[in-house]
C-alpha positions in Angstrom: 0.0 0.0 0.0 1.5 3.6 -0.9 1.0 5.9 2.1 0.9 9.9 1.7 3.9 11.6 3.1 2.9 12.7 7.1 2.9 16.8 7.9 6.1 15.9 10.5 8.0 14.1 7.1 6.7 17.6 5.3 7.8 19.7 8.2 11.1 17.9 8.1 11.8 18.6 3.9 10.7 21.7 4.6 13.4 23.0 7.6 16.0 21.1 6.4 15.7 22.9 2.3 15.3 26.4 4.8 18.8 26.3 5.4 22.0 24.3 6.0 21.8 22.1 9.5 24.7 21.0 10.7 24.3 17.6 11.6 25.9 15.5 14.4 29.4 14.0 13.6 29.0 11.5 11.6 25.5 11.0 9.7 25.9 8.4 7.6 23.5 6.7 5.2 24.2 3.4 2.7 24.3 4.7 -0.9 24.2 0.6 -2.5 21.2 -1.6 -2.8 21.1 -4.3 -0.6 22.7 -7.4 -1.5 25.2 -5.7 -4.1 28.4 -4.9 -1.9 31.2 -7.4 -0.9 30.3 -5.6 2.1 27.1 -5.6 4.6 27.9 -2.6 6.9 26.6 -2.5 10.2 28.8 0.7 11.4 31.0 3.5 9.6 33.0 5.3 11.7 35.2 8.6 10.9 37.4 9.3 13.9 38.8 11.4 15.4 35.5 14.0 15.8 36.9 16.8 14.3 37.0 16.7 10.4 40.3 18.8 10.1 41.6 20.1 6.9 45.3 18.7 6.2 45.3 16.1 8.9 44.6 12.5 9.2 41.3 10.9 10.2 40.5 7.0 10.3 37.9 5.5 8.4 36.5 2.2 9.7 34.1 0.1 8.4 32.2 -2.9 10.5 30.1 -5.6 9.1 30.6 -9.3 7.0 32.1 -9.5 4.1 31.1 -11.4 1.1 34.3 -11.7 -0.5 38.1 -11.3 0.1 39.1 -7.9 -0.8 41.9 -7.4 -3.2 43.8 -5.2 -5.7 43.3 -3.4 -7.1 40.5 -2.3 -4.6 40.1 1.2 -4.7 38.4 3.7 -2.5 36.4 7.8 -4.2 35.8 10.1 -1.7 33.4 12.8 -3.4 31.9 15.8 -1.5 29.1 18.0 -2.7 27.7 21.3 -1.6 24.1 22.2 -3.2 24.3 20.3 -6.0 28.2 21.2 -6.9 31.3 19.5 -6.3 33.3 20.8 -4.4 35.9 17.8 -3.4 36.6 14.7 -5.1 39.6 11.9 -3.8 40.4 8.8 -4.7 42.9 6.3 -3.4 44.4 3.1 -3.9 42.5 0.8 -1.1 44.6 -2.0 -0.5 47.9 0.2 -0.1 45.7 1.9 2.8 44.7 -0.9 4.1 48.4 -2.3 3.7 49.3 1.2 6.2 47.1 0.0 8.6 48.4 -3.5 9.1 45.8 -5.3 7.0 47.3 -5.8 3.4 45.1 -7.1 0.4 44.1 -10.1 0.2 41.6 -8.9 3.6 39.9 -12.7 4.0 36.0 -12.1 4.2 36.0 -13.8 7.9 37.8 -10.4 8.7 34.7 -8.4 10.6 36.0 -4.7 9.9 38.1 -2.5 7.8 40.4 0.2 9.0 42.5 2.4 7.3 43.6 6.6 7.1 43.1 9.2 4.6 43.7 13.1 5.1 41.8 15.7 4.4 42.9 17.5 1.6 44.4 21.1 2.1 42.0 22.5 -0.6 38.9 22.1 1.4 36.7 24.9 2.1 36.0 25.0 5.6 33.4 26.2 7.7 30.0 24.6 6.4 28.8 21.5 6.0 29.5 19.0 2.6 27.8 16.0 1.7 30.3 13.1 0.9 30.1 9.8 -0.3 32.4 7.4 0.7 32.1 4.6 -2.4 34.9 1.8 -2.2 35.4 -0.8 -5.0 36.9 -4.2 -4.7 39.4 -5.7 -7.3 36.8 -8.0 -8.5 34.8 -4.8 -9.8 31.8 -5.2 -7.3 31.1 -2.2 -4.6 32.5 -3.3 -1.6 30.5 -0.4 0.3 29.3 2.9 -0.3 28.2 5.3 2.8 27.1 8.9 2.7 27.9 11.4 5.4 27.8 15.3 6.4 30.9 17.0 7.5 32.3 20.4 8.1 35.5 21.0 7.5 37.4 22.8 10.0 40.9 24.5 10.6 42.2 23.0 13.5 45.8 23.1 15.3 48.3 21.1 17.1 48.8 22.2 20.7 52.5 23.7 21.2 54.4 21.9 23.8 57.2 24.1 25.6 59.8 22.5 27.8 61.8 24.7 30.3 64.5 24.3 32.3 66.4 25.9 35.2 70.0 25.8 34.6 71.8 23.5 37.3 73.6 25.6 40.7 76.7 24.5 41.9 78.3 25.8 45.2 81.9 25.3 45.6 83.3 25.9 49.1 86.5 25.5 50.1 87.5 24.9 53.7 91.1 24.5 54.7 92.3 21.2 52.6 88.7 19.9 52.6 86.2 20.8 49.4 82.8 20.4 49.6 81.0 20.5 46.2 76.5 21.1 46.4 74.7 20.5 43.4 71.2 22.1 43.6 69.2 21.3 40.3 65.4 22.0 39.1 63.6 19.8 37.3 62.7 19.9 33.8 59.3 21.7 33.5 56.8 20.8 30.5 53.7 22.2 29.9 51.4 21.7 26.8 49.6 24.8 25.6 46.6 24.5 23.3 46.5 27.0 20.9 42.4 25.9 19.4 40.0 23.8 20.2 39.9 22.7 17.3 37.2 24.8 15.2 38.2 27.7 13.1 35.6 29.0 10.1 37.6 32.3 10.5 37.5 34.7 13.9 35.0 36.9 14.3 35.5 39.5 13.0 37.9 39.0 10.4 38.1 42.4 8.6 40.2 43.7 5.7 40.2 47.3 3.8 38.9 47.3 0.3 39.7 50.9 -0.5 43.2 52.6 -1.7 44.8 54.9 1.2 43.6 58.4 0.9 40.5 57.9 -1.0 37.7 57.5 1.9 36.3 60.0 4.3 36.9 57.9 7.3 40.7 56.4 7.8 39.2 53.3 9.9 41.5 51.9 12.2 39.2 49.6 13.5 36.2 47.7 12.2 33.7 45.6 14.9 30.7 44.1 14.3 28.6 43.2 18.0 27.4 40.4 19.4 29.8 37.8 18.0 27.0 36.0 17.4 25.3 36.6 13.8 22.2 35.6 13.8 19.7 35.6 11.0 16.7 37.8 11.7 18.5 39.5 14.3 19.9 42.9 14.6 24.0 43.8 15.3 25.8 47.0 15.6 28.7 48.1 13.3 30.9 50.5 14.9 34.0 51.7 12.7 36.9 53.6 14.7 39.0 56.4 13.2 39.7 59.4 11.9 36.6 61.5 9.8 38.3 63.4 6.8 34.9 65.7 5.9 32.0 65.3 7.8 29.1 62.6 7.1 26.4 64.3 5.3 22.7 63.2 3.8 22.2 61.5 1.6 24.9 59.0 3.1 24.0 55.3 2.2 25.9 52.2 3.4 25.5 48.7 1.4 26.2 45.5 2.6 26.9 42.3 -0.4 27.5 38.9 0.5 28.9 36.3 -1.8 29.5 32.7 -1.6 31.9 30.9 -4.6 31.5 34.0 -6.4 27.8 34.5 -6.4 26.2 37.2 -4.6 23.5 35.8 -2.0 23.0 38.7 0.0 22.3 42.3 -1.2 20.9 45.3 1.5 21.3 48.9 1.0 20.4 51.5 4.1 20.2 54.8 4.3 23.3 55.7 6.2 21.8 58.8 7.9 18.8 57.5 9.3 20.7 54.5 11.0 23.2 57.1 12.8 20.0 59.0 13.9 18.6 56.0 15.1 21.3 55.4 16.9 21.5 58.7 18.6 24.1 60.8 16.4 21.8 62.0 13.2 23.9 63.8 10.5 25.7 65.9 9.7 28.5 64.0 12.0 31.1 66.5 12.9 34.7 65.1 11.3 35.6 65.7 15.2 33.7 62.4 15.9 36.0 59.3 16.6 33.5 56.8 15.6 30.5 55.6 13.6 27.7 53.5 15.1 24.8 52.2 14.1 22.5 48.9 14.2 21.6 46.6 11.1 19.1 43.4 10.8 20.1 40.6 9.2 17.7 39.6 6.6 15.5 36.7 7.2 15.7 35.5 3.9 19.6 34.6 4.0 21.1 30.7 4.2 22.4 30.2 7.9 25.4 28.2 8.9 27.8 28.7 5.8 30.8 31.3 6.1 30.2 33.6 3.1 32.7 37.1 2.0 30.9 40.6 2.8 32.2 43.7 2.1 30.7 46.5 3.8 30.7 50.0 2.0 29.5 53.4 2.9 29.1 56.3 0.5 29.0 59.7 1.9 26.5 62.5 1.1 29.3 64.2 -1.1 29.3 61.1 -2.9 33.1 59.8 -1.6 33.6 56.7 -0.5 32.6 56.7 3.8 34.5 53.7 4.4 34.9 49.9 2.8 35.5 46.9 4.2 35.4 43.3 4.0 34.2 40.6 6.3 33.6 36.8 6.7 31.1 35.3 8.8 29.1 32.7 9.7 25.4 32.9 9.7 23.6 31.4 12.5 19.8 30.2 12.6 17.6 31.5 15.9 17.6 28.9 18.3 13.8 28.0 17.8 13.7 26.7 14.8 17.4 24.6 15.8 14.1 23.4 18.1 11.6 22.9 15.1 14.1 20.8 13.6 14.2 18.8 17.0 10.6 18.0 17.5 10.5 17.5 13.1 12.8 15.2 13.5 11.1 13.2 16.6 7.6 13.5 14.7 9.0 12.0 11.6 10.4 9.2 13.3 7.2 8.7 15.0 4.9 8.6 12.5 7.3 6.3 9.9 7.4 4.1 13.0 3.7 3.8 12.7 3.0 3.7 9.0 5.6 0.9 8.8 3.1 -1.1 11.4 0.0 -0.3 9.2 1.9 -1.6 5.9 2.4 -4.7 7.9 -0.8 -4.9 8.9 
């Protein structure tokens, strides 16, 4: 019997195509038909946790095998982000496996398969790919496929310093007798970690996109507050330095967002009406220091993925204010991190009970 889609499997297609969810570490799917791999995977495990670009991680696979696996077995990585391409891999499996201890021929009574691979250097980081992890034995048949989610991330090795206090010695001399004292401290070592681990970028990271001497502000400092950017929500700009002419209607600032090139985010303000919302209306003396003022993010935008913005403000005399770029990451509100919660829960109840009526 073919059963209608339930409203908590619509709810669920209809969060998860709202934006980009990161998804707990790993999610992993089978991509093969049953019955057509050399082999039936119970488990697929990626560790360690964090999915770092340029490092090592170990892929291990768990379930009976249908065959030996042999040369020349091979192993495609391939990672796509909305449709596009954005990594592709490949690798000679039996000379990882070989690495790990386990050279081809792997006898079918083995129960697992281990073996390394490193992220490659040329990952984007910072938002969430979906791979596919397709290996092929020597004999031509799939010997597993598994899809997964993962964000790359920029992660670093914690710096180990070691000091040491040079050794004292006393020498004293007493008639014919010499006494020698060796006082020594011990060897100190302490390991410093420099990240955690994640890195899309900090926040802010801010750059200039105007030649020196053309702008009517000299910014020496560009902040964008809370750290937290959250779609829907408002955040101040406040940009530090040194006013050249004063800032005069009709000032305007513009705010573009791209992601691989494409613009995905467009807003235009009037520059004026956001300083005298903010308490300082023009004109702003050039004596002023600074230039604050709040902006909303628009509710439209995709959240979690780290695009390029450059921010740039045209005074009312038509020079440029002041231009600069940014990266961030765009956050979703927390209650809809809860819709996709209680989705989620609602999906799985109600396939739960439209498997029992197909079986009844």
């Amino acid at each position: 019997m073919k059963l209608l889609p339930t409203i908590a499997t619509l709810a669920v297609i209809a969060v998860t195509h709202a934006r980009t969810l990161i998804s707990p570490y790993p999610v992993s799917g089978d991509c093969a038909s049953p019955g057509t791999t050399d082999q039936i995977v119970t488990d697929f495990n990626l560790t360690p946790s964090d999915y770092c670009i340029g490092k090592s991680y170990t892929v291990t696979t768990t379930g009976s095998l249908i065959n030996d696996v042999i040369a020349p077995a091979k192993i495609t990585i391939n990672g796509k982000f909305l449709g596009r391409t954005l990594y592709v891999d490949q690798q000679d499996l039996c000379a990882l496996l070989a690495a790990a201890g386990t050279p081809c021929p792997v006898a079918k009574t083995a129960n697992a398969l281990s073996f390394a691979l490193t992220v490659k250097p040329s990952l984007p980081g910072g938002f969430q790919i979906d791979y596919t992890y397709q290996a092929t034995n020597g004999n031509n048949r799939i010997l597993f496929c598994r899809t997964t989610s993962l964000t790359g991330k920029n992660c670093f090795t914690p710096i180990t310093t070691t000091e040491t206090t040079a050794t004292n010695t006393i020498t004293t001399t007493a008639a014919a007798n010499t006494t020698t004292t060796t006082a020594s401290t011990p060897t100190a070592t302490t390991t410093a970690p420099i990240s955690t681990g994640t890195l899309p970028l900090p926040y802010p990271v801010s750059g200039d996109c105007t030649s020196p001497g053309t702008t009517d502000q000299i910014v020496t400092d560009f902040n964008l507050t809370p750290s937290d950017y959250c779609i829907g929500k408002s955040y101040t700009v406040t940009t530090t330095g040194f006013l050249v002419n004063d800032v005069i209607a009709p000032a305007k600032i513009t705010i573009t967002g791209k992601f691989l090139g494409r613009i995905v985010y467009t807003d235009q303000q009037d520059l004026c009406a956001l300083l005298a919302a903010a308490g300082t209306p023009c004109p702003v003396a050039k004596t002023a220091n600074a230039l604050s003022f709040a902006l909303t993010v628009k509710p439209s935008l995709p959240g979690d993925i780290q695009f390029g913005y450059t921010y740039q403000a045209i005074n009312g005399n038509n020079r440029i204010l002041f231009c600069r770029t940014n990266q961030k990451m765009l956050r979703m509100p927390d209650y809809l991190f809860a819709l996709d919660e209680f989705a989620l829960s609602e999906a799985k109840k109600h396939s739960a009970q439209d498997g029992q009526k197909v079986q009844h």
